[in-house]
Structures are given as C-alpha cells and as structure tokens.
mmCIF file as gemmi writes it, N, C-alpha and C atoms, coordinates in Angstrom:
data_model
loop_
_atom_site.group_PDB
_atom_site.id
_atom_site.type_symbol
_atom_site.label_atom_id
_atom_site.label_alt_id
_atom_site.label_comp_id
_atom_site.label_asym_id
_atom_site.label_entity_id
_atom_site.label_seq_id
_atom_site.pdbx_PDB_ins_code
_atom_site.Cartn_x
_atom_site.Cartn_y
_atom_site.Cartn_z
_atom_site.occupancy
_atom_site.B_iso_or_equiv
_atom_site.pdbx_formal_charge
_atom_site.auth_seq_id
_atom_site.auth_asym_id
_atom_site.pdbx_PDB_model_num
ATOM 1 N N . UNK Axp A 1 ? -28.636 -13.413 -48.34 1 0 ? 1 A 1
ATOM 2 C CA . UNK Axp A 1 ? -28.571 -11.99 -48.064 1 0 ? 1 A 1
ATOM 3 C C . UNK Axp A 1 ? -29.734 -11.309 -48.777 1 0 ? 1 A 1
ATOM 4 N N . UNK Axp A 2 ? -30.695 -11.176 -47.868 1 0 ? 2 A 1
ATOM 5 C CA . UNK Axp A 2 ? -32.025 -10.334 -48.812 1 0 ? 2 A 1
ATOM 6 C C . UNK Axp A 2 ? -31.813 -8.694 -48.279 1 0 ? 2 A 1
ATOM 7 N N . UNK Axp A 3 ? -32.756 -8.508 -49.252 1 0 ? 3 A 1
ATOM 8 C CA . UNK Axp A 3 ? -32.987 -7.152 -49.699 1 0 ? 3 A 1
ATOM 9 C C . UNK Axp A 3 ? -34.105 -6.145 -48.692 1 0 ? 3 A 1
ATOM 10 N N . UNK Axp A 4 ? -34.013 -5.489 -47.808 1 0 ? 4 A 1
ATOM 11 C CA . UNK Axp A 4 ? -35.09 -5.134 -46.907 1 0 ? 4 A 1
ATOM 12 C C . UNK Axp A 4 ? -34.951 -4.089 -47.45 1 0 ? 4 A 1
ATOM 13 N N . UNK Axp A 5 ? -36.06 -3.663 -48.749 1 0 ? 5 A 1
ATOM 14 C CA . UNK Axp A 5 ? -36.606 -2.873 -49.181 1 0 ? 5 A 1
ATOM 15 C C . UNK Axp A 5 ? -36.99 -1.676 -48.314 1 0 ? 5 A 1
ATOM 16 N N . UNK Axp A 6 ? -37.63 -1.567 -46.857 1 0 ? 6 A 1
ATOM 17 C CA . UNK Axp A 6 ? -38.063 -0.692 -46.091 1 0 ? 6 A 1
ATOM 18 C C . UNK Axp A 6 ? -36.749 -0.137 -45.884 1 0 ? 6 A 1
ATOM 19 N N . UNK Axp A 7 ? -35.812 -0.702 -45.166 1 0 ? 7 A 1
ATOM 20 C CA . UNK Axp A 7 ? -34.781 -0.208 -44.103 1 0 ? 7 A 1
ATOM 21 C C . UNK Axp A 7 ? -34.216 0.707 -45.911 1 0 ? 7 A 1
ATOM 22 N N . UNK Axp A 8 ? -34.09 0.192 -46.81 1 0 ? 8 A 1
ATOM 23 C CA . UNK Axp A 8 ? -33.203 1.097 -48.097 1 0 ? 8 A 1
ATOM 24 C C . UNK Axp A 8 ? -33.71 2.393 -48.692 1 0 ? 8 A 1
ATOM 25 N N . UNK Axp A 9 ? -35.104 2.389 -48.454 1 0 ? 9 A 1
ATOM 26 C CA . UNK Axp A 9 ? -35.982 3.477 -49.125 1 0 ? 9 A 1
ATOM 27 C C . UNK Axp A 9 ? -35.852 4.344 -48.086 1 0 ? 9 A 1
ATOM 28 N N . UNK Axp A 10 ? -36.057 3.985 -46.452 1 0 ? 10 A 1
ATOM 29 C CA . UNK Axp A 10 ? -35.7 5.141 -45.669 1 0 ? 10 A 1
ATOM 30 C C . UNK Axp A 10 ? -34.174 5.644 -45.798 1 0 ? 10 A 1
ATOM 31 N N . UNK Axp A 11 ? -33.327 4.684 -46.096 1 0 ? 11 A 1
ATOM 32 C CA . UNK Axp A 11 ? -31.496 5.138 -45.938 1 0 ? 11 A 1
ATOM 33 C C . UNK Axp A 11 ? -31.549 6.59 -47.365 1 0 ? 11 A 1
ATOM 34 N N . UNK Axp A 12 ? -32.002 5.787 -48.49 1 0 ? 12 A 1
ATOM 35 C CA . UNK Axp A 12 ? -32.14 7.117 -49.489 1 0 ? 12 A 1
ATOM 36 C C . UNK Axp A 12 ? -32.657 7.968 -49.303 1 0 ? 12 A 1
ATOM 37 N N . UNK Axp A 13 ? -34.041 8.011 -48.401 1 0 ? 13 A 1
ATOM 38 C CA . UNK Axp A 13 ? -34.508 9.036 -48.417 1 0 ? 13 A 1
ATOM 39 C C . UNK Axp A 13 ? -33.906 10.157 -47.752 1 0 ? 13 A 1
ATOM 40 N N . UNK Axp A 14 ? -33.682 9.572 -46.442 1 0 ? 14 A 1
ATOM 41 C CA . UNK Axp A 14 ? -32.321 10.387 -45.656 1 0 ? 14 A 1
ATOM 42 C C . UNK Axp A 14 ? -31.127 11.527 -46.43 1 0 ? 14 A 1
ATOM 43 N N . UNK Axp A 15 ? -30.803 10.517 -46.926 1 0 ? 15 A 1
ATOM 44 C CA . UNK Axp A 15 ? -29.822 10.863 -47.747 1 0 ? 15 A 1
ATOM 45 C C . UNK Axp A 15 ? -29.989 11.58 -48.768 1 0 ? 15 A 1
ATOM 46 N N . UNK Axp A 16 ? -30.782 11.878 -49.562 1 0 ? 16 A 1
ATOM 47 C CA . UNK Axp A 16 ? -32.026 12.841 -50.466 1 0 ? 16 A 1
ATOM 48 C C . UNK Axp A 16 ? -32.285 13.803 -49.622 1 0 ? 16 A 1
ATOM 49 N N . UNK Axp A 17 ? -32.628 13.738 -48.664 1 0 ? 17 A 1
ATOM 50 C CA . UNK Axp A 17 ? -32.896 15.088 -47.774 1 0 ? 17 A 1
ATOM 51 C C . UNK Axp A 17 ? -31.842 15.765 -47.048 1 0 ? 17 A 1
ATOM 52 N N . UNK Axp A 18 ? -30.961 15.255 -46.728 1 0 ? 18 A 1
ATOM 53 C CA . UNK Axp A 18 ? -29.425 15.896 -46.719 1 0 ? 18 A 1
ATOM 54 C C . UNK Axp A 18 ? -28.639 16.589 -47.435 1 0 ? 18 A 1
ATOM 55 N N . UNK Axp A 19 ? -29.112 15.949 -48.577 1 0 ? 19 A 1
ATOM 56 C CA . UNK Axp A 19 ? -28.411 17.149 -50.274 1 0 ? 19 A 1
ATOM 57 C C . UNK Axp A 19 ? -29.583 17.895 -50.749 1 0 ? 19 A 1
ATOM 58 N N . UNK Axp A 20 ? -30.455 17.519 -50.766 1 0 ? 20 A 1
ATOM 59 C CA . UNK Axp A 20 ? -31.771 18.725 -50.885 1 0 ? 20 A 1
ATOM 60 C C . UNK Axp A 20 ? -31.277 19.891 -49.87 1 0 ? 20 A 1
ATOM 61 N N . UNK Axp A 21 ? -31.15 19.839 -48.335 1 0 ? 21 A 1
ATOM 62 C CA . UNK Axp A 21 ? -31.333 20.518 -47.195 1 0 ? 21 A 1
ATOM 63 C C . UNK Axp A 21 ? -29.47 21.282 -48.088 1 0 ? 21 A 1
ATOM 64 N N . UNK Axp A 22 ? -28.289 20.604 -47.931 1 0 ? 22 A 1
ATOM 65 C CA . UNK Axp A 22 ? -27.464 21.002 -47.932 1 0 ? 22 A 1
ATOM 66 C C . UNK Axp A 22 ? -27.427 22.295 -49.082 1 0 ? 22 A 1
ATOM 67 N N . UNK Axp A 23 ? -27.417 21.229 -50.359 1 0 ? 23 A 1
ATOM 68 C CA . UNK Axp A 23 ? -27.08 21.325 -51.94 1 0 ? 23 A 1
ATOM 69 C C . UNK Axp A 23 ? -28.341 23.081 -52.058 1 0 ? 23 A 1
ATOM 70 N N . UNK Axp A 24 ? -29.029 22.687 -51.734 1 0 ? 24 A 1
ATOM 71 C CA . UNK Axp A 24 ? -30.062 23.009 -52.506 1 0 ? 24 A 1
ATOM 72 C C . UNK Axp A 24 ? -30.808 24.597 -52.062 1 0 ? 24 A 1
ATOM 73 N N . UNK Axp A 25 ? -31.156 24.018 -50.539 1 0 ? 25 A 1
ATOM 74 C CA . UNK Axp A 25 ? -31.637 25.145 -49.805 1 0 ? 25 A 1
ATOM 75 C C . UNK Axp A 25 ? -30.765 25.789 -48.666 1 0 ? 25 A 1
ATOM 76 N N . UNK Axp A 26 ? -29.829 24.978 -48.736 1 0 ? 26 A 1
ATOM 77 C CA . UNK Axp A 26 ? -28.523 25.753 -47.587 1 0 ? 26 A 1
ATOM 78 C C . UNK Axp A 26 ? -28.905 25.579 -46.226 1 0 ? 26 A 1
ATOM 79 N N . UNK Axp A 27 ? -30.105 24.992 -45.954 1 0 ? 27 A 1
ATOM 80 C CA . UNK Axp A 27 ? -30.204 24.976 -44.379 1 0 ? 27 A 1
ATOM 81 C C . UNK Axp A 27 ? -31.359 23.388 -43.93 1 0 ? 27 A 1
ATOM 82 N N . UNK Axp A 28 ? -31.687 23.639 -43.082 1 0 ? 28 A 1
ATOM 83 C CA . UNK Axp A 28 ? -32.732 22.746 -42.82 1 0 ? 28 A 1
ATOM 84 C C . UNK Axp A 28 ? -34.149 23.27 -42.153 1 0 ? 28 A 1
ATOM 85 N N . UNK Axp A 29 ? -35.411 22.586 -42.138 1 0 ? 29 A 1
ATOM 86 C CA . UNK Axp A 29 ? -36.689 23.058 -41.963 1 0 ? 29 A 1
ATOM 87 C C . UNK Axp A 29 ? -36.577 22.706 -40.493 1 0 ? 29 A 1
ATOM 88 N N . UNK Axp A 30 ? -37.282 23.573 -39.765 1 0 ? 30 A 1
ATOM 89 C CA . UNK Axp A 30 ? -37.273 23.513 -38.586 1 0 ? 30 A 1
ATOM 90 C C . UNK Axp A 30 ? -38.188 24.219 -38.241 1 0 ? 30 A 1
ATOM 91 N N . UNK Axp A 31 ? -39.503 23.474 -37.475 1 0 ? 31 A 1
ATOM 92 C CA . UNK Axp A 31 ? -40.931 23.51 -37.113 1 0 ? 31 A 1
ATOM 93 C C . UNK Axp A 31 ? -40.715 24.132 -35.89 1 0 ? 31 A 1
ATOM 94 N N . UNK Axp A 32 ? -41.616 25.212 -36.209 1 0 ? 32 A 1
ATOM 95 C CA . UNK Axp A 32 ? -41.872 25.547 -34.174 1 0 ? 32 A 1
ATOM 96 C C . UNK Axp A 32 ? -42.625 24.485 -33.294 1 0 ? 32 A 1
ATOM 97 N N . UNK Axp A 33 ? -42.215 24.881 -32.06 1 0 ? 33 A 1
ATOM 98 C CA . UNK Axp A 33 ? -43.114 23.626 -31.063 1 0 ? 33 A 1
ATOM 99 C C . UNK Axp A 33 ? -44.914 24.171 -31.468 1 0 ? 33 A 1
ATOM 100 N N . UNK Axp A 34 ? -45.393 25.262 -31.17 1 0 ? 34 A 1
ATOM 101 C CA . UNK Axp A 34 ? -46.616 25.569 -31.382 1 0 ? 34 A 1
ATOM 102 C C . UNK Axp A 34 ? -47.056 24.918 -33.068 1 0 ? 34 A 1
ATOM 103 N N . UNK Axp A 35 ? -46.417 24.402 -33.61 1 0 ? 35 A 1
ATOM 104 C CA . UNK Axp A 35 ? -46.556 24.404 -35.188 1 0 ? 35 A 1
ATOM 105 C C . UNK Axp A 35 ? -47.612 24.832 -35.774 1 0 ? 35 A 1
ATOM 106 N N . UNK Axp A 36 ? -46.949 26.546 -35.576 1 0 ? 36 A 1
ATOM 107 C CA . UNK Axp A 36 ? -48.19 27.504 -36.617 1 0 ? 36 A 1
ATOM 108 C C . UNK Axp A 36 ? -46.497 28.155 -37.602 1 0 ? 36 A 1
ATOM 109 N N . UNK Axp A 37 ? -45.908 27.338 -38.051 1 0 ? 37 A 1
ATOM 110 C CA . UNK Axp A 37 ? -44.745 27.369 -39.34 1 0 ? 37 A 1
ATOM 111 C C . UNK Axp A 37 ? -43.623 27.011 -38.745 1 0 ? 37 A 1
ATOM 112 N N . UNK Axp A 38 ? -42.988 27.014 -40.015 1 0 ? 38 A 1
ATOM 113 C CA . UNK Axp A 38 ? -41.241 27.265 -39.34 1 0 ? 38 A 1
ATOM 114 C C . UNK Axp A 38 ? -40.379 27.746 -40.281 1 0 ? 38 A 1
ATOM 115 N N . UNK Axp A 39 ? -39.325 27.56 -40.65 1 0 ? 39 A 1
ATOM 116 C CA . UNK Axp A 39 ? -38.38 28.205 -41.608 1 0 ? 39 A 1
ATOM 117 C C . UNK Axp A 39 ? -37.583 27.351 -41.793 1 0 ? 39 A 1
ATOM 118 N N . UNK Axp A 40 ? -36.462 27.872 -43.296 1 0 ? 40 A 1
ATOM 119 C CA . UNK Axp A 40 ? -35.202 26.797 -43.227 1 0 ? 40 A 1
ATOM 120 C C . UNK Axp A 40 ? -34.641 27.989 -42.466 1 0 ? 40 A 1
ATOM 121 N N . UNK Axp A 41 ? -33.247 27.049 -41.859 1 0 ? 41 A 1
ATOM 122 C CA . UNK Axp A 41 ? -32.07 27.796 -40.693 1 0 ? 41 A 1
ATOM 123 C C . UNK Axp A 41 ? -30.884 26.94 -41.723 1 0 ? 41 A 1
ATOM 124 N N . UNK Axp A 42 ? -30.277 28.174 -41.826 1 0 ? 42 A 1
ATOM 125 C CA . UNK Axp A 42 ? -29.07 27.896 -42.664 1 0 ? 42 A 1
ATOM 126 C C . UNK Axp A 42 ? -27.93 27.76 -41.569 1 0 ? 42 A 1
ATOM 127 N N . UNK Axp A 43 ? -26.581 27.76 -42.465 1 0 ? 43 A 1
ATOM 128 C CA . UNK Axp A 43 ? -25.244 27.374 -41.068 1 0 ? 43 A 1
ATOM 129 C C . UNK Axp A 43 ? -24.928 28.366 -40.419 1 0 ? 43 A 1
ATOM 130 N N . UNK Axp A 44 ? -25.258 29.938 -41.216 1 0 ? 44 A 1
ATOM 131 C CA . UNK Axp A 44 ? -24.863 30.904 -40.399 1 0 ? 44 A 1
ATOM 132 C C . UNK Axp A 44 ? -25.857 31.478 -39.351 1 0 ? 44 A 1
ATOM 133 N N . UNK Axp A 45 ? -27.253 30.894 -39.464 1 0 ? 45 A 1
ATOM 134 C CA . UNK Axp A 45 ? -27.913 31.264 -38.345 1 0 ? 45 A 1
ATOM 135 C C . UNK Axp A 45 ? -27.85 30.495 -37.306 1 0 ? 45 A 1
ATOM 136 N N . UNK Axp A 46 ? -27.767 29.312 -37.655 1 0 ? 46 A 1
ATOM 137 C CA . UNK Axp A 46 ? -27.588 28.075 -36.662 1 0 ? 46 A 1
ATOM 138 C C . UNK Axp A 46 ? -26.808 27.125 -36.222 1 0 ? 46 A 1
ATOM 139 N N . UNK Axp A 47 ? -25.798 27.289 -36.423 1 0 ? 47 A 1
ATOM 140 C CA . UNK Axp A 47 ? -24.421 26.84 -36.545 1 0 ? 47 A 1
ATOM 141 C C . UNK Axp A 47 ? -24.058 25.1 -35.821 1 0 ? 47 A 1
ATOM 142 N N . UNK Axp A 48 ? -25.188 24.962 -34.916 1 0 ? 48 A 1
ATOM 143 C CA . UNK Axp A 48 ? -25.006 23.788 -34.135 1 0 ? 48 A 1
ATOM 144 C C . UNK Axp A 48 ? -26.23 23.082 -34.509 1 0 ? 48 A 1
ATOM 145 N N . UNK Axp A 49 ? -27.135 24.157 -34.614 1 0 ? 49 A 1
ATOM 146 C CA . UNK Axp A 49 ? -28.405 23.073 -35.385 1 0 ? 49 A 1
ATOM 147 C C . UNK Axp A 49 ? -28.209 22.366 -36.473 1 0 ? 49 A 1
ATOM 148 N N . UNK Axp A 50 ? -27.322 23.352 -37.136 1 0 ? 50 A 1
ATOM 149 C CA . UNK Axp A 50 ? -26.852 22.833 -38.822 1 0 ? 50 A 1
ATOM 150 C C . UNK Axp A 50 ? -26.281 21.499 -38.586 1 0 ? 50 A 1
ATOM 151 N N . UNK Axp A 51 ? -24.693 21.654 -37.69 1 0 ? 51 A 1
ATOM 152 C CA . UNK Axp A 51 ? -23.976 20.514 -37.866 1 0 ? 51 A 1
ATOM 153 C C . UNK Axp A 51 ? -24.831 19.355 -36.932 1 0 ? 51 A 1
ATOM 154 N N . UNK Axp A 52 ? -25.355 19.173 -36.156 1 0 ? 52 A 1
ATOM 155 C CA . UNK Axp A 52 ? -26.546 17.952 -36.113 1 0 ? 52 A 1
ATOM 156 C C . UNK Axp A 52 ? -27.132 17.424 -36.933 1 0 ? 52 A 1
ATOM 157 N N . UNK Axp A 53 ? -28.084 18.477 -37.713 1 0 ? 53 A 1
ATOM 158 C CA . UNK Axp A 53 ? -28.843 18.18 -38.166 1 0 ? 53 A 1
ATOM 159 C C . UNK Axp A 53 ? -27.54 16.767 -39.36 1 0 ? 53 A 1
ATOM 160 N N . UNK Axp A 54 ? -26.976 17.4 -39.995 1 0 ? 54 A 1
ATOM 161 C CA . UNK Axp A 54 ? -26.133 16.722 -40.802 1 0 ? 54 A 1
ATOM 162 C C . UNK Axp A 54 ? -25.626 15.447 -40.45 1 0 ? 54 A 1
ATOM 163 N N . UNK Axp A 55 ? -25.052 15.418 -39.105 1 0 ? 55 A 1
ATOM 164 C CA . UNK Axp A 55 ? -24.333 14.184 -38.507 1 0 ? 55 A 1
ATOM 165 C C . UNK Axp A 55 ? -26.179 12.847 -38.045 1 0 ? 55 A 1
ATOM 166 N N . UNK Axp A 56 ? -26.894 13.937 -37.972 1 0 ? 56 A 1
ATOM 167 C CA . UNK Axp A 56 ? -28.15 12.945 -37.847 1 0 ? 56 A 1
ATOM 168 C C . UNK Axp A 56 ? -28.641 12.146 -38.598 1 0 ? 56 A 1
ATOM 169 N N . UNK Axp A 57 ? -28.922 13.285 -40.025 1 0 ? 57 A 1
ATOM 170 C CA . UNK Axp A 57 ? -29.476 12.471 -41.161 1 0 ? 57 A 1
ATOM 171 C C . UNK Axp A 57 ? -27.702 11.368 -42.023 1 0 ? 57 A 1
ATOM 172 N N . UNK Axp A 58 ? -26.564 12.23 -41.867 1 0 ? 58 A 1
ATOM 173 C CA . UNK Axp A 58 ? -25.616 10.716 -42.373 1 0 ? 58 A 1
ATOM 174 C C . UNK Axp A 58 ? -25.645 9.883 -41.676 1 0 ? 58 A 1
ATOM 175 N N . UNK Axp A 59 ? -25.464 9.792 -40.209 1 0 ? 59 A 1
ATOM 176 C CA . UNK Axp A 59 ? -25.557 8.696 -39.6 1 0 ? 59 A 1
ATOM 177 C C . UNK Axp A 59 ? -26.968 7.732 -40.168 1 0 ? 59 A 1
ATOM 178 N N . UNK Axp A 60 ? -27.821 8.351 -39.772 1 0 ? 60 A 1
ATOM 179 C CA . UNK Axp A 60 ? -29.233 7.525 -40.474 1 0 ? 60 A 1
ATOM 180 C C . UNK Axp A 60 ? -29.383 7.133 -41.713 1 0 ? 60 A 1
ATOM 181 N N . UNK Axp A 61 ? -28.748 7.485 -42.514 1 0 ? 61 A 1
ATOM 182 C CA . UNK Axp A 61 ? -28.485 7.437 -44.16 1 0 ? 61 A 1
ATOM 183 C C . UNK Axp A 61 ? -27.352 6.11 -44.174 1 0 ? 61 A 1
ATOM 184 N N . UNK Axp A 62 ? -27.042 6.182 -43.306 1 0 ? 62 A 1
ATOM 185 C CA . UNK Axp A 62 ? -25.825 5.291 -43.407 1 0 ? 62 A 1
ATOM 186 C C . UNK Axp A 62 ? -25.879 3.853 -43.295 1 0 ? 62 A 1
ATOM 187 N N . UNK Axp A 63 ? -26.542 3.75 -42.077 1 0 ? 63 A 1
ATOM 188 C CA . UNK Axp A 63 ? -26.84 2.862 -40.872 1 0 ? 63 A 1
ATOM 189 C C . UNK Axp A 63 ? -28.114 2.071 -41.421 1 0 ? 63 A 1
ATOM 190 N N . UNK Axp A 64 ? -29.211 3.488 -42.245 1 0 ? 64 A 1
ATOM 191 C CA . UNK Axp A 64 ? -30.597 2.639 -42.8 1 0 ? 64 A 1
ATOM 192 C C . UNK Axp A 64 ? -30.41 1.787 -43.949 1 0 ? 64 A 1
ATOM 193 N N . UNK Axp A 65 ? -29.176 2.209 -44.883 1 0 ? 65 A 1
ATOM 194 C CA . UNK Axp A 65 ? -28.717 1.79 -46.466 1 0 ? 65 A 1
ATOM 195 C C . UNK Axp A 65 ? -28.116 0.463 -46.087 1 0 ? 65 A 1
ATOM 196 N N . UNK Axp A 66 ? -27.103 0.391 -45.165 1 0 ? 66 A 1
ATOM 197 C CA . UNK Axp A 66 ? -26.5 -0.805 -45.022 1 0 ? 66 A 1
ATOM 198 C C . UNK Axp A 66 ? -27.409 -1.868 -44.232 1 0 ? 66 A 1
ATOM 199 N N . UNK Axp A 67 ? -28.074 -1.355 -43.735 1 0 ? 67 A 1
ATOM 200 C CA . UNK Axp A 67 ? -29.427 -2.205 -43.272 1 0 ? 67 A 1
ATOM 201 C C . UNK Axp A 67 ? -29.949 -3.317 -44.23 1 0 ? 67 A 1
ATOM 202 N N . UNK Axp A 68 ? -30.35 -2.167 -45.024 1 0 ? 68 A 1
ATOM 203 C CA . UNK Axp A 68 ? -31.484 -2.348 -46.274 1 0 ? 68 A 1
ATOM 204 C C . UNK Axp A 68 ? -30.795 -3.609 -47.363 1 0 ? 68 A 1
ATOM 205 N N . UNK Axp A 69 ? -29.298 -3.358 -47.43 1 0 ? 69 A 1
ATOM 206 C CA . UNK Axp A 69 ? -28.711 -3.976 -48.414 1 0 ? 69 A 1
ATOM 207 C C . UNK Axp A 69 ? -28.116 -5.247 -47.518 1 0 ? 69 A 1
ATOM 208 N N . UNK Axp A 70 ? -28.437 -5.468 -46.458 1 0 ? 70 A 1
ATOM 209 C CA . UNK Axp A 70 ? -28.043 -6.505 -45.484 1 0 ? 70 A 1
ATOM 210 C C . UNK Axp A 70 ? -26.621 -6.414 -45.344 1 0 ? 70 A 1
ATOM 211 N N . UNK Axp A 71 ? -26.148 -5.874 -44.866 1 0 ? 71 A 1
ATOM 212 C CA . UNK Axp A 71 ? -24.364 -5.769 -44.267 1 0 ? 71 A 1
ATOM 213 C C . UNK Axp A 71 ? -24.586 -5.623 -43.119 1 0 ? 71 A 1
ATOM 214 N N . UNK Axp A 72 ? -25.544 -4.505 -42.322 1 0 ? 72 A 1
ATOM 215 C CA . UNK Axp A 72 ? -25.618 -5.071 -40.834 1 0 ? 72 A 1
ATOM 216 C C . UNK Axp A 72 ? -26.868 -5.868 -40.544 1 0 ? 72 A 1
C-alpha cells in the first residue's frame, strides 16, 4: 500500500480551501468569465453557488485523500 504523494497534497489542499473559503472568509472566489476580477460570494448572496461549491471541494477532498493514502 504506497503512498501517492500527488493524489494527498491535492486532497489537503482541497480541504484547506474549504475551511479557508468557509471558516475564514464566509464565501468563495468566483472569477468573472471576462477575468478582469471577481469577488468572494458568501451563502447569503449565493445560496446555490455556496452549497456546490462545498459539496465540490468535500467530495474532492475526500475522494483525492483516500486516493493518496491508497484505500481507493
């Protein structure tokens, strides 16, 4: 059972940016298509962007960690 260093550093990072986004700044960054900026969008502006965004990065946090640590 080895260690795939890549697949674990992305699962944390995920997961680091989920409690940063949550914990920290209350929303998530979200780039315009033209990308001349964007803003964080918190839950009360975005209510469906929010809960995606969340179910995106745990799922990926999840899925990349157990990767990484070889369980799947």
């Amino acid at each position: 059972m080895a260690i795939e260093y890549e697949a674990l550093v992305a699962g944390l990072a995920c997961f680091a940016y989920l409690v940063f986004s949550v914990v920290v700044k209350g929303g998530f960054w979200r780039q315009n298509w033209t990308n001349k900026g964007g803003r964080w969008v918190s839950q009360a502006e975005g209510p469906i962007f929010y809960i995606m965004m969340v179910l995106l990065f745990g799922a990926l946090g999840v899925v990349l960690t157990l990767e990484g640590v070889g369980v799947l």
